[in-house]
VOVEX-129070 format. One record per residue (C-alpha): x, y, z; residue number from 0. Coordinates in pm, 1 decimal. Each point is the difference from the previous one (the first is absolute). Layout:
! VOVEX-129070
((X Y Z) NUM),
...
END
This chain:
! VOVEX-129070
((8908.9 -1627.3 -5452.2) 0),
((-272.7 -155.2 -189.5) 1),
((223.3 -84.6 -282.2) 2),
((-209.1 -338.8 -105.7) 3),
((-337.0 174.4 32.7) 4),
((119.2 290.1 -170.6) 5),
((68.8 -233.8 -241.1) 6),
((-300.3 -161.0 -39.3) 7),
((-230.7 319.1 -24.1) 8),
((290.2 135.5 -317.3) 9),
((-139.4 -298.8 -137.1) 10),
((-359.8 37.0 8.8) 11),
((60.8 356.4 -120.1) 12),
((178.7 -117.8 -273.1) 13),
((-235.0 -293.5 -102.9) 14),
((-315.0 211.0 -8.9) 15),
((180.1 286.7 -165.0) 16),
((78.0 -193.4 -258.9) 17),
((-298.3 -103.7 -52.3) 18),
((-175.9 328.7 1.8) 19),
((233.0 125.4 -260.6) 20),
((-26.5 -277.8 -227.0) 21),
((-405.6 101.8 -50.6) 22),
((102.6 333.9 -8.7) 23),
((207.9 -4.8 -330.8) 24),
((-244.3 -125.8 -214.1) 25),
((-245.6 276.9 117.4) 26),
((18.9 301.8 -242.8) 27),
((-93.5 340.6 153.8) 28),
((-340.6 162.9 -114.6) 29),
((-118.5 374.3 49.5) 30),
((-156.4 51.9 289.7) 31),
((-412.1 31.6 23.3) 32),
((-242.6 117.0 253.7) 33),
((-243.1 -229.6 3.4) 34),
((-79.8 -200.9 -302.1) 35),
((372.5 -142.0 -108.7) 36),
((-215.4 -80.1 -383.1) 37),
((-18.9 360.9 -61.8) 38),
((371.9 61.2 -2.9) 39),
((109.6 -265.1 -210.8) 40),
((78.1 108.3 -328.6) 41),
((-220.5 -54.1 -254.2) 42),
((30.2 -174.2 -294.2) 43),
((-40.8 230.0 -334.7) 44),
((-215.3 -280.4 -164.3) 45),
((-219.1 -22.4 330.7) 46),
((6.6 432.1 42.8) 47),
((-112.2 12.8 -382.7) 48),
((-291.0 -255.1 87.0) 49),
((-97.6 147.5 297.4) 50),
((-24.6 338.1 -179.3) 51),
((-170.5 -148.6 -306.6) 52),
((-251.1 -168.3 235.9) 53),
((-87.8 306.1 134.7) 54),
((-38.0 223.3 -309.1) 55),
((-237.4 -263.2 -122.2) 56),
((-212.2 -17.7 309.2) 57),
((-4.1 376.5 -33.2) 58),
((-124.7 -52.1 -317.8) 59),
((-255.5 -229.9 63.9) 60),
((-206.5 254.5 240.1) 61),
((-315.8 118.1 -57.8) 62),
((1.9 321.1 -183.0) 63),
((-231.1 209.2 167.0) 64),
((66.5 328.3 -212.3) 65),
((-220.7 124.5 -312.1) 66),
((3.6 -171.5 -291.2) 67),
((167.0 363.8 -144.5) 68),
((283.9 -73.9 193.2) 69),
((45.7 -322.1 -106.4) 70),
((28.0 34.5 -305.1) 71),
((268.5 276.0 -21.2) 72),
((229.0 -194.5 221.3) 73),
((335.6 76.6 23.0) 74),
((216.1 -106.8 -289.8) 75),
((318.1 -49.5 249.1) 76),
((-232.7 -245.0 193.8) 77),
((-33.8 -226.3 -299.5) 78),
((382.2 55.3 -38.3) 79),
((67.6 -78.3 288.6) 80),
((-251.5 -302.1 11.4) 81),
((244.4 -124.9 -290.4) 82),
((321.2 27.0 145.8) 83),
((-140.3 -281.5 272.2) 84),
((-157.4 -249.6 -252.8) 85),
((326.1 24.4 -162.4) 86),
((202.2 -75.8 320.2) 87),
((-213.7 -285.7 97.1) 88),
((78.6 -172.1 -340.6) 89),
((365.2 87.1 33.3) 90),
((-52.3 -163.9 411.9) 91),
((-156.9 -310.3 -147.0) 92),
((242.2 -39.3 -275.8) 93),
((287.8 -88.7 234.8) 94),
((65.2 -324.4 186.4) 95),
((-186.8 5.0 347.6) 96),
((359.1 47.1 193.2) 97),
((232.8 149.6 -226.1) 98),
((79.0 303.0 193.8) 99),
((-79.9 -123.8 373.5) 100),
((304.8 12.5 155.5) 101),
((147.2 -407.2 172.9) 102),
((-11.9 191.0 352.2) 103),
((-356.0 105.9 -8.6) 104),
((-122.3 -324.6 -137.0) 105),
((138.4 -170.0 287.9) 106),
((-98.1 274.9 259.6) 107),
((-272.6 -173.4 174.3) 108),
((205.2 -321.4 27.8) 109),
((160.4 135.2 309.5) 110),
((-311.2 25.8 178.9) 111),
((-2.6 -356.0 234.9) 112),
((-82.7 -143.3 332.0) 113),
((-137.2 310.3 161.4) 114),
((-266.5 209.6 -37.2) 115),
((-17.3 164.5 -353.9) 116),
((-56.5 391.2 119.0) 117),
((249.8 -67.4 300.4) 118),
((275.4 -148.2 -218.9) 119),
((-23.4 277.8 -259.1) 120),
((3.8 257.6 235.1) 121),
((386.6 -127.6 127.1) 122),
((106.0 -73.0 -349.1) 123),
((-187.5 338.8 -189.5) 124),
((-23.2 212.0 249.8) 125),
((246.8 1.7 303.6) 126),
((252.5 -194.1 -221.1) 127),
((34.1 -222.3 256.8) 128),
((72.2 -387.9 29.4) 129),
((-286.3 -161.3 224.2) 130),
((126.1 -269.9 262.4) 131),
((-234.4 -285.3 -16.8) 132),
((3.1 -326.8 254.1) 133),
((162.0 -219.0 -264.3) 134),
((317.7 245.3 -62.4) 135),
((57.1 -2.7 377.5) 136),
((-2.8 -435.7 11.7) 137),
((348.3 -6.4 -69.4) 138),
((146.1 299.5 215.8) 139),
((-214.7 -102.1 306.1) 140),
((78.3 -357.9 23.6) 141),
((361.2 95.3 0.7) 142),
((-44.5 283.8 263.2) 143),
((-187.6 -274.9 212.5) 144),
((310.7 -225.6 -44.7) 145),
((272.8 281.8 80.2) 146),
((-197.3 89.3 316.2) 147),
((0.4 -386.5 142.1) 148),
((361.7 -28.9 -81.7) 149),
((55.4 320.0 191.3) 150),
((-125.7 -174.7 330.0) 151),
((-353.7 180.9 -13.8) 152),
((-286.0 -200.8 147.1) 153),
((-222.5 -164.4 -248.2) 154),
((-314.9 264.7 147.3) 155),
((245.5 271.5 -81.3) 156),
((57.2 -33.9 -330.7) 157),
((-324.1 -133.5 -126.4) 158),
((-129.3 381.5 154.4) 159),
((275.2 155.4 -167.9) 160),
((-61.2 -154.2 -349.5) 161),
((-395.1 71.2 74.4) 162),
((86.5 325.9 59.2) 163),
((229.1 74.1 -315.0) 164),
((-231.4 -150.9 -218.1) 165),
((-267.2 200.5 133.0) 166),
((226.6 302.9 -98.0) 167),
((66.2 -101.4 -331.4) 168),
((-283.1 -176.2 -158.6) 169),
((-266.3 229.8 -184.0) 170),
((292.0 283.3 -17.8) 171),
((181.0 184.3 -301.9) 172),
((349.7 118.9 -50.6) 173),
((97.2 247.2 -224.5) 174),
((196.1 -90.4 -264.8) 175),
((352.0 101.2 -25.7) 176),
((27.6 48.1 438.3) 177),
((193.9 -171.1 262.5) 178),
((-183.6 -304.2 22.1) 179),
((197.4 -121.3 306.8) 180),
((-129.8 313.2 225.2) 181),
((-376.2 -114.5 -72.1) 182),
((140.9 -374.2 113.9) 183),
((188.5 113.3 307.1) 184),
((-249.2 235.9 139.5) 185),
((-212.4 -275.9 -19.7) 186),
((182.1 -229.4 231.7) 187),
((106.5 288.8 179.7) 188),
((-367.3 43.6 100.4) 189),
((-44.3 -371.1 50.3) 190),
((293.9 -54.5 262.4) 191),
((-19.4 335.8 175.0) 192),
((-406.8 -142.0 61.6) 193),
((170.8 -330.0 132.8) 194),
((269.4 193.8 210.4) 195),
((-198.1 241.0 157.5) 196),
((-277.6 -197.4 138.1) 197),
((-41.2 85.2 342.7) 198),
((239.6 282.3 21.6) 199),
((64.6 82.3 374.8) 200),
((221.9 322.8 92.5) 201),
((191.9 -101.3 325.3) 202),
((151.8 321.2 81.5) 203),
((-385.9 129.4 35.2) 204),
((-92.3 -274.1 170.9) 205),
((251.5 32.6 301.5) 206),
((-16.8 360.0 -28.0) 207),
((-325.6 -17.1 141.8) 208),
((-9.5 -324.4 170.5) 209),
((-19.2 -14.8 373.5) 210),
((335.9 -70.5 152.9) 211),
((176.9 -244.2 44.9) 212),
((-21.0 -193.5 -316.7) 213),
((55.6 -299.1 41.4) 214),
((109.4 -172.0 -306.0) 215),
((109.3 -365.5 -44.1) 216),
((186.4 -160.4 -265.2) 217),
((-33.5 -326.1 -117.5) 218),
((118.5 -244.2 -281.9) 219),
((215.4 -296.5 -27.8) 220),
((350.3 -76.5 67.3) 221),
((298.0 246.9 -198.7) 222),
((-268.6 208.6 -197.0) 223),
((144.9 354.2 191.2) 224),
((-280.9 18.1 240.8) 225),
((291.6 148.8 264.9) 226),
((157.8 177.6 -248.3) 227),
((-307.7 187.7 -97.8) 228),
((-81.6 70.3 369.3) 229),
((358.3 201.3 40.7) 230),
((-51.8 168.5 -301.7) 231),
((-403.9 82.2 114.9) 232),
((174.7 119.8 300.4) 233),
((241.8 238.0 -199.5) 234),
((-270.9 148.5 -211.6) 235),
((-204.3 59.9 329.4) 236),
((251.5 175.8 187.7) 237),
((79.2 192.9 -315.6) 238),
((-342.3 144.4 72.4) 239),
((65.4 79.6 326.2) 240),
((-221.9 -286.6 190.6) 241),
((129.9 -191.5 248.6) 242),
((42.2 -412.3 -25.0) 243),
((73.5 -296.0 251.4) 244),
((71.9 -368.8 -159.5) 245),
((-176.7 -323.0 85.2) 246),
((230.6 -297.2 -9.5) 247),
((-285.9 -240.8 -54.0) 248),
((211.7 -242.9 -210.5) 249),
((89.3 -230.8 295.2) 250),
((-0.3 -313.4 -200.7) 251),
((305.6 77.8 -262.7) 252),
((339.2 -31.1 138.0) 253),
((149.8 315.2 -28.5) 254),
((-267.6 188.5 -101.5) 255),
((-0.7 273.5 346.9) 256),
((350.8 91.0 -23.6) 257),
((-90.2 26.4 -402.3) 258),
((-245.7 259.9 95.6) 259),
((148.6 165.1 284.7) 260),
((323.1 85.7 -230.4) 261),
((-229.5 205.6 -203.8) 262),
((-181.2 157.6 352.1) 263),
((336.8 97.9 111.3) 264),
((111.9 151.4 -367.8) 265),
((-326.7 177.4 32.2) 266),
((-11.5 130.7 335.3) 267),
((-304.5 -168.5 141.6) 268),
((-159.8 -157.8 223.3) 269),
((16.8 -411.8 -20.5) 270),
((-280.3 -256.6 209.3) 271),
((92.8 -345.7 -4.6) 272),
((49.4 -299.6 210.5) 273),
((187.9 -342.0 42.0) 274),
((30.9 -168.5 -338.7) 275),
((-298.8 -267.4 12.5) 276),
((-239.9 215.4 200.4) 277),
((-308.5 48.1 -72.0) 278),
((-27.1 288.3 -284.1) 279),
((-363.7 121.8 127.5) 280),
((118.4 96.6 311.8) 281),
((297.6 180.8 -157.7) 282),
((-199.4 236.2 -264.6) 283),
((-219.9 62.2 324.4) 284),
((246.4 137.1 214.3) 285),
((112.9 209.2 -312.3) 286),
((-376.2 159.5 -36.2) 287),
((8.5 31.5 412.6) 288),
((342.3 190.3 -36.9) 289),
((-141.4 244.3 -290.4) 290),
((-295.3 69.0 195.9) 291),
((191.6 52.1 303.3) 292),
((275.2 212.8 -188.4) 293),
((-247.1 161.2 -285.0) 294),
((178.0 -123.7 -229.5) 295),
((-163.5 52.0 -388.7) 296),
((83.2 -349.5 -121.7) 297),
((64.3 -376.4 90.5) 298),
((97.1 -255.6 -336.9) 299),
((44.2 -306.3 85.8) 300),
((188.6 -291.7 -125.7) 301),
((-106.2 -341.8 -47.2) 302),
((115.7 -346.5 -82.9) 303),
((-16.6 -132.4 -332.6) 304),
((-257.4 -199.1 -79.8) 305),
((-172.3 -231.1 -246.7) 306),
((-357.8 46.5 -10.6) 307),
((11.6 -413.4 58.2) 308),
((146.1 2.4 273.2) 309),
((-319.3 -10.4 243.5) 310),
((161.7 50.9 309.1) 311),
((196.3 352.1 -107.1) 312),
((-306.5 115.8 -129.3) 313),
((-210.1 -64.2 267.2) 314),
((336.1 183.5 198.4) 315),
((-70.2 312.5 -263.9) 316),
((-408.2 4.5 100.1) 317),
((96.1 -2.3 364.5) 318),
((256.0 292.6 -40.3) 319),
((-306.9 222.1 -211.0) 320),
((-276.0 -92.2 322.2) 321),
((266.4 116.3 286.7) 322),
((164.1 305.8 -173.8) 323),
((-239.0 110.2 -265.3) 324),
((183.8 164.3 -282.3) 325),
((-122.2 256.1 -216.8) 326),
((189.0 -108.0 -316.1) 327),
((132.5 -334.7 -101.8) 328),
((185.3 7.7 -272.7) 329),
((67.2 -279.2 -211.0) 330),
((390.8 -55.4 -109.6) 331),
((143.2 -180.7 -265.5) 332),
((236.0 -4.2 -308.9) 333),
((-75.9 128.4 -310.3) 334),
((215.8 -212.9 -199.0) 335),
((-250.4 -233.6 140.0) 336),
((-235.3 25.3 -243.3) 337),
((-286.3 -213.9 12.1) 338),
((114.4 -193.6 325.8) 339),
((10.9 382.2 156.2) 340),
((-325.7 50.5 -148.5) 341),
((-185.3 -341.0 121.1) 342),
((198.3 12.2 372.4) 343),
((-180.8 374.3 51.3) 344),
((-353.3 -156.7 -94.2) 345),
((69.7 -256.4 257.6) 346),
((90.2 229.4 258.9) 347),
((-241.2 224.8 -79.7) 348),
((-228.5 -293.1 110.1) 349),
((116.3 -104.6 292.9) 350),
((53.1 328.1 140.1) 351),
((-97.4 287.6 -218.5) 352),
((285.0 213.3 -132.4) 353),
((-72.1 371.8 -68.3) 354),
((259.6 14.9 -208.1) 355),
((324.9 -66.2 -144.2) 356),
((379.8 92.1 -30.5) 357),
((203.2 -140.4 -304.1) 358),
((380.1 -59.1 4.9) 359),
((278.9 -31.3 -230.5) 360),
((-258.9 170.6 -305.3) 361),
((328.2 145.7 -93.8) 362),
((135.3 -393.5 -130.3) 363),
((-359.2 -47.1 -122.0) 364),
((30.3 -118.1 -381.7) 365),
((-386.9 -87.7 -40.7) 366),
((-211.8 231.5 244.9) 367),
((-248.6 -285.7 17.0) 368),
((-50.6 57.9 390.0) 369),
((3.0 343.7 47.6) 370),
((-279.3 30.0 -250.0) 371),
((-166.4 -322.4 86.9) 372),
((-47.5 11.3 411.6) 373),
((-224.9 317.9 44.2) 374),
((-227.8 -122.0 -252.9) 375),
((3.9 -363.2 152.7) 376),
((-21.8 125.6 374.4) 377),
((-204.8 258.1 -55.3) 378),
((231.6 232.4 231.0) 379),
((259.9 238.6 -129.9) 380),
((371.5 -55.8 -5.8) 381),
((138.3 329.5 194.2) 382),
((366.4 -31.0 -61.8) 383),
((290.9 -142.3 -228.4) 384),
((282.3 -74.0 178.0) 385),
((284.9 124.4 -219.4) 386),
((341.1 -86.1 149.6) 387),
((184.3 -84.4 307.9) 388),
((35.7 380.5 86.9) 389),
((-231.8 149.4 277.1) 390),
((-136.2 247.8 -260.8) 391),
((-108.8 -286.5 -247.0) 392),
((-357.5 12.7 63.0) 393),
((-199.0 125.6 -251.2) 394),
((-341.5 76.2 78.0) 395),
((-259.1 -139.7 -299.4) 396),
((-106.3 191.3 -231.8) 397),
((-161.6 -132.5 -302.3) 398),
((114.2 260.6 -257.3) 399),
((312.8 -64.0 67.1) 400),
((-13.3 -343.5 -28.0) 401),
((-175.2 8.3 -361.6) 402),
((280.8 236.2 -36.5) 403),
((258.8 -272.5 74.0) 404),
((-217.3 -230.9 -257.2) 405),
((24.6 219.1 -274.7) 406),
((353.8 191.9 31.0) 407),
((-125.7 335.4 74.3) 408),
END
C-alpha cells in the first residue's frame, strides 16, 4: 500500500539529507559559550601577550596620585617586571605577522555567509549546528513537489505541502553528527498529517447522538463500491448493536437490486425496493416511512451511478435529497483513482454537497494521491477506507494511522 509514494517521500529524505550532511562535514566543533561565542575562542599567544602588554602600559600611564616619597622608592620588581614586557614586545615584533596563527583560525570567519552574522555563529560556535537556509532546500523541495504530482496529489495539495515543509525547515539547525532523516520526516510528517486531517469528523459520535433514523445516502459513479460499502456500513452497524433497513434506490442499473438484496439477505435485514426502472425517490421514501413506522436506527440508501454530466441523473440525485432528506451523503469513489477520484468528489460536492467520503481498494493504492488529496479539495473528511471484499474491511479514518502507513511505522 502506498509503495510509489513511499517511494517518493525515501527520496526527499534522502536528497535533503544529503545535503544537510554535506555542510555539516566541513563544520569543525567549537566549545560551547554562553553568550558571547568571541570569548571562548582560543586565543592566540601573540594576541594574549599584546593584550596583556597593552594593559600593563595603560596601567602605567595613570596618574600617580601618591607622594612624591613613594615614588621614588618604587618597587624594584615593578621595573623588573616593566622589562620582561618591553622585551616581549621586541621578541612579538621580531616575527613575521602570521607565523604562529594557525590555517584554521585564519580562515575562521570565512564561514560566516548569507545569514545574519550573530545568528550564523551561534549554529556553527555555539549549538554546533548546521543552519538550513532557503537556498539548501531549492533542490530537495522541487523534487518533493515533483514526487507528490507523480503520486496523483492535486496540484493545491502539494504546493501546501512543500509550503509547509519549507516553512519547517528554513531558518532551522541540525546538530551535527544526528539522524538527519528524522528532522526531514517529521517535517513532512507534520505537513501531510495538516493536509489529512482537515476537517476531521468522528462518525461513531455523530450517530451516537444523532436523532434516529439516520438516514444516510450513498452516492458516486458506476463500479466505485458504493453497494459494497453500504453492506459492509451495515455490518459495522449491527456489530454495534443498531438496527438497519436497505434502500434499493439504484433502479436504473440492471442488476443492481438483486446485487444489493444478496448482501440484505447475508446480513439479515430488512430490503425496500421496487420494479427495476421505478422511480428511486419514491423507493428511499418508503424506506424512511418503514423506519419510522418500525423504529428502526438506520436507512442507507443506494443509488445509481452517475457522472456529474449527466444533467438529468443529477437533477434525479437533487430530487431524491428534497423528498427523503438524508442526514449524511457520503461521497464514494476509488482510491486508485487518484486525481479523477479527487476532481469527481469536487464536482459532486457541487452539485449536491457531500459530507463526506468513503475510499475503496486503498489496500492496491501504489500512490495515495486521493486519499490525501480529496478532504483537502472538498473540504469534508473522508470517514472510511474500504479495505477488502470481506464485511469487516472497513476501516474507519484515522489520520495517525494513515501517516503511519506513509512512513512504515
Amino acid at each position: 500500500m502506498f509503495n510509489k509514494f513511499k517511494e517518493k517521500l525515501g527520496n526527499f529524505k534522502k536528497a535533503l539529507s544529503k545535503t544537510i550532511d554535506d555542510k555539516a562535514v566541513d563544520i569543525e566543533p567549537v566549545p560551547e559559550a554562553e553568550e558571547d561565542f568571541e570569548e571562548d575562542i582560543e586565543p592566540i599567544p601573540e594576541e594574549e601577550a599584546l593584550e596583556t602588554l597593552t594593559e600593563e602600559e595603560s596601567y602605567e600611564a595613570k596618574p600617580v596620585t601618591v607622594a612624591s616619597a613613594t615614588v621614588e622608592t618604587e618597587d624594584r620588581k615593578k621595573a623588573e617586571y616593566r622589562k620582561k614586557l618591553e622585551n616581549r614586545k621586541k621578541a612579538i615584533e621580531s616575527k613575521p605577522e602570521e607565523e604562529n596563527i594557525p590555517e584554521e583560525k585564519k580562515s575562521f570567519f570565512k564561514k560566516f555567509s548569507n545569514i545574519g552574522f550573530t545568528k550564523k555563529a551561534k549554529a556553527l560556535v555555539l549549538n554546533r549546528e548546521v543552519y538550513l537556509d532557503s537556498k539548501d532546500l531549492e533542490e530537495p523541495l522541487w523534487e518533493l513537489e515533483m514526487g507528490l504530482l507523480e503520486s496523483d496529489l492535486a496540484l493545491s495539495v502539494s504546493e501546501a505541502i512543500v509550503e509547509s515543509v519549507k516553512k519547517q525547515l528554513t531558518g532551522t539547525t541540525k546538530r551535527i553528527g544526528g539522524n538527519t532523516g528524522e528532522i526531514v520526516e517529521e517535517a513532512l510528517k507534520k505537513a501531510i498529517l495538516d493536509v489529512v486531517s482537515a476537517n476531521t469528523f468522528d462518525f461513531d459520535e455523530y450517530v451516537k447522538d444523532k436523532e434516529k433514523p439516520v438516514h444516510i445516502v450513498f452516492v458516486g459513479i458506476n463500479g466505485t463500491g458504493k453497494t459494497t460499502s453500504i453492506a459492509k456500513m451495515t455490518h459495522r452497524l449491527l456489530k454495534s448493536d443498531y438496527s438497519v433497513v436497505l434502500a434499493a434506490g439504484d433502479t436504473f442499473r440492471a442488476g443492481a437490486i438483486d446485487q444489493l438484496g444478496i448482501h440484505a439477505d447475508r446480513l439479515g435485514v430488512k430490503m425496500i425496493k421496487h420494479q427495476p426502472g421505478a422511480d428511486p425517490a419514491a423507493v428511499i421514501y418508503d424506506a424512511v416511512q418503514y423506519a419510522k413506522g418500525h423504529k428502526i436506527d438506520f436507512i442507507l440508501s443506494d443509488t445509481a451511478g452517475r457522472m456529474h454530466t449527466n444533467l438529468n441523473l443529477m437533477s434525479q440525485m437533487e430530487k431524491i435529497c428534497r423528498v427523503s432528506t438524508p442526514d449524511l451523503i457520503i461521497f464514494v469513489d476509488e482510491a486508485v483513482a487518484g486525481n479523477d477520484a479527487v476532481e469527481r468528489a469536487a464536482q459532486f460536492n457541487d452539485a449536491v454537497p457531500i459530507d463526506g467520503s468513503i475510499l475503496t481498494k486503498i489496500d492496491a493504492d501504489a500512490k495515495g494521491g486521493a486519499a490525501i488529496s480529496i478532504a483537502y479539495i472538498t473540504g469534508k473528511p473522508i470517514l472510511f477506507f474500504g479495505m477488502g471484499q470481506g464485511y469487516e474491511d472497513l476501516k474507519k479514518f484515522d489520520p495517525e494511522w494513515f501517516i503511519g502507513q506513509l512512513f512504515n511505522q
